[in-house]
C-alpha positions, 0 to 999 in steps of 0.5 A, spaced: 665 555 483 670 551 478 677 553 477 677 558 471 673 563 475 678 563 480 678 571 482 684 574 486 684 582 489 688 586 485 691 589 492 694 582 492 701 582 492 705 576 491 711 574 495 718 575 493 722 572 496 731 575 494 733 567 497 738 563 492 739 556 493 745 552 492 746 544 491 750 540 495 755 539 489 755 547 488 758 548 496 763 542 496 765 545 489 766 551 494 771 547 497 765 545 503 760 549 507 766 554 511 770 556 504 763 557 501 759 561 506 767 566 506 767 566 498 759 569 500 762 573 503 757 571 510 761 570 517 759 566 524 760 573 528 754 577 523 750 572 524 752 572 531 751 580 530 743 579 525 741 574 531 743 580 537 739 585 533 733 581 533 727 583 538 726 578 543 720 577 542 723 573 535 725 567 539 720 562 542 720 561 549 722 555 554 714 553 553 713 554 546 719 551 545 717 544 548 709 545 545 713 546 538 718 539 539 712 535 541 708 537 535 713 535 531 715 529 534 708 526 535 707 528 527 713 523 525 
């Protein structure tokens, strides 16, 4: 199969992802990270709170933590 009959389901939905980056020049311009993430209207207490509401299940635990760390270090 070459790549011009390349075929996708029509099902298929594409990723949107809602995200914007910003460089670094565009935070510093901000006045740094605290004066940025307050003009965006973003706090250390809802990400407190958005990290509260997540299931428990979200998090990786104490084994899965330390298989994950050793993956990465051994991928360096």
């Amino acid at each position: 199969m070459g790549k011009n009959n390349i075929k996708t389901s029509e099902d298929a939905e594409m990723p949107s992802f809602n995200y914007k980056s910003y460089s670094i020049d565009e935070i510093l311009a901000a006045g740094g990270t605290t004066a940025f993430a307050d003009k965006m209207g973003k706090s250390a207490k809802a990400l407190e709170d958005a990290l509260k509401r997540l299931p428990k299940d979200a998090f990786l635990t104490e084994e899965e933590f330390l298989k994950a760390m050793e993956t990465l270090n051994e991928s360096k």
